[in-house]
C-alpha positions in Angstrom: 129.0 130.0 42.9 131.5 131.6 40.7 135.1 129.2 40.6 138.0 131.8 41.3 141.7 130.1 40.0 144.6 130.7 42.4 147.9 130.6 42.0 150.0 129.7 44.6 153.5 130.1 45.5 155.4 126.7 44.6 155.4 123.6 47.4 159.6 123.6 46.9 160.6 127.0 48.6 158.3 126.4 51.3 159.8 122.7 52.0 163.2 124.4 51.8 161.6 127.0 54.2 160.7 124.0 56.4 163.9 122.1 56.3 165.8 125.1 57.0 163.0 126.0 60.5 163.7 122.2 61.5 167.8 122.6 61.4 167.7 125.8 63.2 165.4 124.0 65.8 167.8 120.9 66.4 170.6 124.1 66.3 168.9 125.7 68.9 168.1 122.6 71.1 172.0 121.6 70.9 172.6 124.6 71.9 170.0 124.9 74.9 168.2 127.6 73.8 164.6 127.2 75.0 162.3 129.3 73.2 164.1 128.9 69.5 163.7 125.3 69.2 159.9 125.8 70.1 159.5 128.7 67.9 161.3 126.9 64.9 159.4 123.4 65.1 155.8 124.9 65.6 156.7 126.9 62.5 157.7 124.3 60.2 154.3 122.5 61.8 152.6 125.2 60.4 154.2 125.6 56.9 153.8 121.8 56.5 150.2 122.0 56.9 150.0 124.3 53.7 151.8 121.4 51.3 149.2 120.4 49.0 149.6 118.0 46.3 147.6 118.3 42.7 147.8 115.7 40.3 147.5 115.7 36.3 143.5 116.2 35.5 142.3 117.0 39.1 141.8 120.4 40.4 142.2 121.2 44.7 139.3 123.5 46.2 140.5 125.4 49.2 138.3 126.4 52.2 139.4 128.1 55.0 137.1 128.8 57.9 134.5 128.5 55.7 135.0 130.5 53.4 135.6 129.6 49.8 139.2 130.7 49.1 140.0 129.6 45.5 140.8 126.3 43.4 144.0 125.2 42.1 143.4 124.1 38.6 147.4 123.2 37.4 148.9 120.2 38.6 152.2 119.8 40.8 153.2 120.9 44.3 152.0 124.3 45.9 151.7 126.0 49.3 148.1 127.4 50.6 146.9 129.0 53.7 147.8 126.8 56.3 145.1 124.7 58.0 142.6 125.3 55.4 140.8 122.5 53.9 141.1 120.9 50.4 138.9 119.0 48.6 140.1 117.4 45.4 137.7 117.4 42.6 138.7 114.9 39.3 138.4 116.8 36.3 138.6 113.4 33.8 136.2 112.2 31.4 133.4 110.0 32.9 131.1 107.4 31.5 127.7 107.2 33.2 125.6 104.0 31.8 121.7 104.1 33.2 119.7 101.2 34.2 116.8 99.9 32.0 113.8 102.7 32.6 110.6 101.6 31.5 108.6 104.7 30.3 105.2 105.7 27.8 105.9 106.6 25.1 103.9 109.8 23.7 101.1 106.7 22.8 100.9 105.6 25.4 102.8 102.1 24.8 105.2 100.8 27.3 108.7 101.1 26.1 112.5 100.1 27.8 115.2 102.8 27.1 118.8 103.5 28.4 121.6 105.4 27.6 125.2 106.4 28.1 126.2 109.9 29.1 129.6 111.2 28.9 130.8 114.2 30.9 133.4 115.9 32.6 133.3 118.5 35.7 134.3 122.1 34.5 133.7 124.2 37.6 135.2 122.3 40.4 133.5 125.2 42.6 129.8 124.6 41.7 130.3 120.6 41.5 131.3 120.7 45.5 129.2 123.9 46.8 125.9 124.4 44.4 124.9 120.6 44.7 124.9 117.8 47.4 127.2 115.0 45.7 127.3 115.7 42.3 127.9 112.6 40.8 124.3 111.3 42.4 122.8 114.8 41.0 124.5 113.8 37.2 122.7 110.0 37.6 118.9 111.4 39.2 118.9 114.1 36.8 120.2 112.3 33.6 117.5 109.4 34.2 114.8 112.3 34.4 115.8 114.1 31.2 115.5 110.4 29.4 112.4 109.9 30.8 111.1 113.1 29.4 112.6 112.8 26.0 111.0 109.2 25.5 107.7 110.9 26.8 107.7 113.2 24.1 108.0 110.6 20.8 106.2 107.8 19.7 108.8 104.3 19.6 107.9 103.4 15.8 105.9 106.1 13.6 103.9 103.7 11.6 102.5 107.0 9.7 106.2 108.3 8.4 105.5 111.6 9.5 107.2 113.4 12.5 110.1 112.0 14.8 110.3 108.5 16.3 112.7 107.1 18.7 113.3 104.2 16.4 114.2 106.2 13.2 115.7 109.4 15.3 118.0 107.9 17.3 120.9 110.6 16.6 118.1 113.5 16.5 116.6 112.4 20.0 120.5 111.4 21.2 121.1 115.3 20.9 117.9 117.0 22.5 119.1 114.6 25.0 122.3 116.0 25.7 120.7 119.8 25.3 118.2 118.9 28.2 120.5 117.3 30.5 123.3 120.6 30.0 120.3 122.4 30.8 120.0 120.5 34.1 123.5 119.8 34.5 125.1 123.3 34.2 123.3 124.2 38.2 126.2 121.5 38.9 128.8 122.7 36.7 128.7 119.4 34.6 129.6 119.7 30.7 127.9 117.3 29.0 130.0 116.0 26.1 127.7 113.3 24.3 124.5 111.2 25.2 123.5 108.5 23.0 121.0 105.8 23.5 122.2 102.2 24.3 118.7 100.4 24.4 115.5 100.5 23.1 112.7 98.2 22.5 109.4 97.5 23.6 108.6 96.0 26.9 108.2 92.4 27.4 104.1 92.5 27.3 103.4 93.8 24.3 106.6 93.3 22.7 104.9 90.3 20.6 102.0 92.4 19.7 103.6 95.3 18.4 106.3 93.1 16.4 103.4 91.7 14.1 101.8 95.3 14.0 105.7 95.7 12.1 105.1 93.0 10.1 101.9 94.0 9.1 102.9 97.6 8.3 106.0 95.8 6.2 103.8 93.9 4.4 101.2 96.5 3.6 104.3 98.9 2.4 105.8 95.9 0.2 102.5 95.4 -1.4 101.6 98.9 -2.0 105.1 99.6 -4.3 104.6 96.2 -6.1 100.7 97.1 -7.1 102.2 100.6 -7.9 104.7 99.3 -10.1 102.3 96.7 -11.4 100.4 99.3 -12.3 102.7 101.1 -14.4 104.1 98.0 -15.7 100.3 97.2 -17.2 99.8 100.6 -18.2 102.9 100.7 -20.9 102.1 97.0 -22.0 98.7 98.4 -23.3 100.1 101.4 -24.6 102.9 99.4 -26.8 100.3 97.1 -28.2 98.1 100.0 -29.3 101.1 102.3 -30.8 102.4 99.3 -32.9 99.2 97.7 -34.0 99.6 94.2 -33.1 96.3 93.6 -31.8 92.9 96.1 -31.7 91.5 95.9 -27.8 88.0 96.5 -26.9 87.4 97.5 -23.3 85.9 94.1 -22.5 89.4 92.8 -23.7 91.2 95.2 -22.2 90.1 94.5 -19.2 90.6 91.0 -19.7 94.2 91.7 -20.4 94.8 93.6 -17.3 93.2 91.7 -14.9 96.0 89.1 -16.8 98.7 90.9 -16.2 98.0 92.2 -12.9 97.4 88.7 -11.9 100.7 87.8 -12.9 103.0 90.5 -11.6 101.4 90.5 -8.3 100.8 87.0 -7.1 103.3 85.6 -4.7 103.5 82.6 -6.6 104.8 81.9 -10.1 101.4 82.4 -12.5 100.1 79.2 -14.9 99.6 80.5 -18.3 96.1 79.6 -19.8 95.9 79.2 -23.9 92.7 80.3 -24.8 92.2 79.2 -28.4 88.7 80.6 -28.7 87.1 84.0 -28.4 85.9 85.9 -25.2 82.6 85.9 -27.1 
């Protein structure tokens, strides 16, 4: 359906049109005439029925006899074929919030996920003609595209490689809002933003994948402190042997590192031992 703009004459000449068809009919009734009065009236009837009213941000569609005639897209007071039908679409900004989905994630792992779509109509022809109540096509079809987005990531990448829903929340927000334009242009929708408004894991494994968080936490914490301790270890040794303070064997060495490694990381504060005699 292809939206064709009209531009009617203005509502004020044809009210003037009217007044001056209803003071010739009460002339002509004074007077006795019988066919002017009945002329007159049934005229203005007729002009009256082309009034039509737009407001600010709303666009009129006009039928007549089934066929589609035009839309009036500028707001104030116009004149149309008389007795066709109009059907005002709003052309405003609208929030659509969907309910809680509960969809797999690409691992299969039960996940809840909603989100907020904003839109506006842009083709007031396609909205009323191309669909069957648009605003029910906007809600089925945006709750579809979420579904398939969440489909297609994993909630948390444990890994750090590749795209979660978790860590890619304005990344999956816009192939969001591509898929449902995709979907949404048959209705002549524009889709201005759609970002997510919940996300977390469903209720029955919600406590088993929290600890699998902890446990990744705790296995990244522990790998950058042995890392550092590492390197921390590594230029102790090197000091001691550039400025001579002390000759190492390997078997002391090794003492000494297993020391120091001890003591940078352990949780808990380290108890120095004073080892007065020889490893010997």
């Amino acid at each position: 359906m292809k939206e064709k703009i009209l531009h009617p004459v203005s509502g004020f000449w044809v009210i003037a049109l009217i007044a001056i068809c209803i003071g010739g009919g009460i002339y002509g009734a004074v007077q006795e005439y019988v066919a002017l009065p009945v002329i007159l009236f049934v005229a203005a009837f007729i002009l009256s029925t082309s009034i039509s009213v737009v407001q600010p941000n709303k666009s009129v569609v006009v039928t007549f006899f089934g066929q589609y005639v035009g839309t009036i897209a500028a707001s104030g007071l116009f004149a149309v074929i008389p007795f066709s039908i109009r059907k005002t679409v709003s052309l405003r900004v609208r929030n659509f919030n969907s309910v809680k989905l509960k969809v797999n994630d690409v691992e299969g792992n039960p996940i809840e996920i909603a989100a907020v779509i904003v839109f506006k109509v842009i083709n007031s022809a396609k909205a009323l003609f191309d669909v069957d109540k648009y605003m029910a096509f906007v809600e089925i079809q945006s709750e579809t595209a979420l579904r398939h987005v969440a489909s297609k990531y994993p909630y948390d990448n444990f890994n750090e490689t590749g795209m979660s829903l978790r860590a890619n929340a304005d990344e999956i927000a816009k192939e969001l809002a591509v898929e449902l334009q995709e979907r949404l242009s048959l209705s002549g929708v524009e889709v201005i933003e759609a970002r997510l408004t919940h996300l977390a894991y469903s209720t029955e494994i919600a406590s088993t994948m929290l600890q699998r968080q902890q446990a990744s936490a705790i296995l990244s914490a522990r790998q950058i402190i042995v890392e550092g301790a590492v390197s921390m270890v590594d230029m102790a040794i090197r000091q001691l042997k550039e400025s001579g303070v002390v000759e190492l064997d390997e078997e002391r060495k090794a003492a000494m590192i297993n020391n120091l490694m001890v003591a940078i990381v352990s949780e808990r504060g380290a108890s120095p031992v004073i080892n007065a005699g020889s490893l010997y």
